[in-house]
C-alpha positions, 0 to 999 in steps of 0.5 A: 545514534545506535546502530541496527543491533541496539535498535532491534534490542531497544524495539524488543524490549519496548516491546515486552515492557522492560524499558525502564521509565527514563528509556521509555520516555526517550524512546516515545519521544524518538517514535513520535519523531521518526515513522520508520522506527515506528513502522520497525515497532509494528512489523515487530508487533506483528510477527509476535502475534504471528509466532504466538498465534503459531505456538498455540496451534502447536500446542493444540496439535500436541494434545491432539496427537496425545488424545490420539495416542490414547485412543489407539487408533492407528489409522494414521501414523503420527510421529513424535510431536516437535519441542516447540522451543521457547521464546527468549528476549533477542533481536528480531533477526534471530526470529526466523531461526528461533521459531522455525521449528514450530512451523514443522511441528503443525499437524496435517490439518494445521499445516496449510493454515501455520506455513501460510501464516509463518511465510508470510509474516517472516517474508513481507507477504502477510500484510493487511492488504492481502485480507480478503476484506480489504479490496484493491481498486485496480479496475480490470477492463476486458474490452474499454473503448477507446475515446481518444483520436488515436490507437495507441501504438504497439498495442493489438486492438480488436475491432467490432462490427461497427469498426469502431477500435478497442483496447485489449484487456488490461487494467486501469487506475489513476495517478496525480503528477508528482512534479512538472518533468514528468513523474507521476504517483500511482499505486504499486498494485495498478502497475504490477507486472506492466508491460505498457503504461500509458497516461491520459487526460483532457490535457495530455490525450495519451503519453507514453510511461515507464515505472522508475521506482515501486515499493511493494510493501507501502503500495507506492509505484513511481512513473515517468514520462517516457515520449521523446517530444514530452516538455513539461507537465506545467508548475504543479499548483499543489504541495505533499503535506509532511504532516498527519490529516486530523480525524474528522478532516474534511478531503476530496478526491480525483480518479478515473473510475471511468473514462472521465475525471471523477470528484467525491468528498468526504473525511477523514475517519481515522488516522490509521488504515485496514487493520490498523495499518500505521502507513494509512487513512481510513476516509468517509468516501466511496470509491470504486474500481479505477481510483486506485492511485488516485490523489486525496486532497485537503481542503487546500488542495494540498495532497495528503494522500493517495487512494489504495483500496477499500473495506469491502465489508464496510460500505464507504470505508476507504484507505489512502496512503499517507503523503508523509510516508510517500515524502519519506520513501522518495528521501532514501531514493536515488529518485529525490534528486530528479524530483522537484517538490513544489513549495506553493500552495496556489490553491489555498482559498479558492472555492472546490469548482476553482480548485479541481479546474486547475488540478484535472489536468495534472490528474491521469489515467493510468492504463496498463498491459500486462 
């Protein structure tokens, strides 16, 4: 067992190739092991990237502000260039005082581009989910007609013409019951900022929810019924799989990109996401605004996933959150003890048609208003 000190330095110098063969081999092993000290090793990767991408563009405004010296031109009053100082094996903590420096030193033109990449890499923000090829699928309604008997309270409605009672703008996505006392999955994004959540199906026409736990960076938002009368969601007839989809694995998928249930198939075209994002699939199904939150099965109905969004470059090209992380996130939780997994797989043999009848019910609308 080591402590967060030794580990940083083990991740720095696996990093930079200076394990030797017998420590290699034992940090491969404990990476194959356990996902959040791979994830540590990509968050590392990543901001190195970042700092070097960062350190160059130093060095081009240094010679640019050299080119200029030279030139004479005093037009613009350029102060004297930073020292951009020199990375040297450490932990990853010391980096946001190590490289500090070399952000100050960007020129006027690069400023804007270095402290939006150095801020968001040392902060959490820079992550492949802010690209603006990847599309998230929250689905924005401005004026979705209400299909359901009664006019959810607390909520102003307009209505048209034919008197006929709308919903005020607000977002839609999806969910999947996460066990039968009323915890359901979304995707962080869909919640964001809610001020009223609600859920809805054929089976449950409209229930009141609150979000308990939400985890920005995986894109995970943990809800809960919160109706008074509300019983139970039933003996969920599905299981989180621990283990990773195989490419070229055959998954389906159930979402509200509109107001009814919606069913797509597909496979598994990779074992990491956008930008190769390690907590992620890349699947072979379209899927539109709305699906967000969504659940992606196996062939056995087991969950292997949740929908997250999109390649919006790429026709087809999907990303889901792996089930395995979600499993790990919910054991650091205080949110473990109050959620009962389901061992049985009830699922498993009976044809597609069989297998969405009995999971439709347990499959939501999430809709939210800011």
């Amino acid at each position: 067992m080591t402590n967060n000190r030794e580990t940083d330095e083990l991740i720095e110098r696996y990093c930079n190739s200076q394990l030797t063969v017998e420590e290699l081999k034992i940090f491969e092993q404990w990476l194959e092991s356990d996902p959040l000290l791979l994830k540590a090793v990509k968050d590392h990767q990543l901001i190195m990237g970042a700092f070097d991408t960062i350190a160059g563009r130093a060095e081009l405004k240094n010679k640019l502000i050299a080119i200029q010296e030279e030139m004479e031109v005093s037009a613009l009053d350029f102060k004297a260039p930073l020292k951009v100082v020199e990375k040297e094996p450490s932990v990853i903590r010391k980096f946001y005082r190590r490289y500090r420096i070399v952000s100050i030193a960007a020129a006027v033109s690069v400023v804007a581009v270095t402290g939006t990449l150095l801020t968001g890499a040392l902060t959490g923000l820079f992550s492949t989910r802010q690209q603006s090829a990847y599309q998230a699928l929250r689905l924005e309604v401005e004026r979705l007609k209400r299909s359901q008997r009664a006019i959810i309270n607390g909520i102003q409605v307009a209505k048209e013409s034919n008197d006929e009672p709308e919903i005020a703008s607000g977002f839609i996505g999806s969910g999947l019951a996460l066990s039968s006392n009323g915890y359901v999955l979304t995707s962080y994004h869909v919640i964001k900022d809610a001020r009223k959540i609600y859920l809805s199906n054929n089976k449950f026409e409209q229930l009141n929810a609150e979000e308990v736990y939400t985890d920005e960076s995986l894109d995970v938002a943990i809800l809960k019924v919160s109706d008074a009368d509300f019983k139970t969601f039933g003996d969920l007839p599905y299981v989180l799989k621990k283990s990773l989809a195989d490419p070229g694995e055959k998954v389906f998928t159930l979402g509200y990109p509109r107001e009814e249930v919606v069913y797509n198939e597909g496979s598994v075209s990779s074992c990491s996401g956008f930008e190769g994002d390690s907590t992620s699939y890349q699947i072979s199904i379209p899927v539109n605004p709305g699906n967000s939150g969504g659940p992606l099965f196996d062939n056995q109905a087991n969950l292997v996933g949740i929908i997250s969004g999109r390649n919006a470059g790429a026709e087809g090209a999907s990303f889901a959150i792996q089930s395995k992380w979600i499993i790990d996130y919910l054991k650091h939780q205080e949110l473990n003890n109050s959620v009962s997994f389901t061992s049985s797989k009830n699922l498993k043999g009976l044809d597609r048609s069989t297998q969405i009848k009995k999971l439709k019910d347990f499959v939501f609308m999430v809709k939210v208003f800011n």
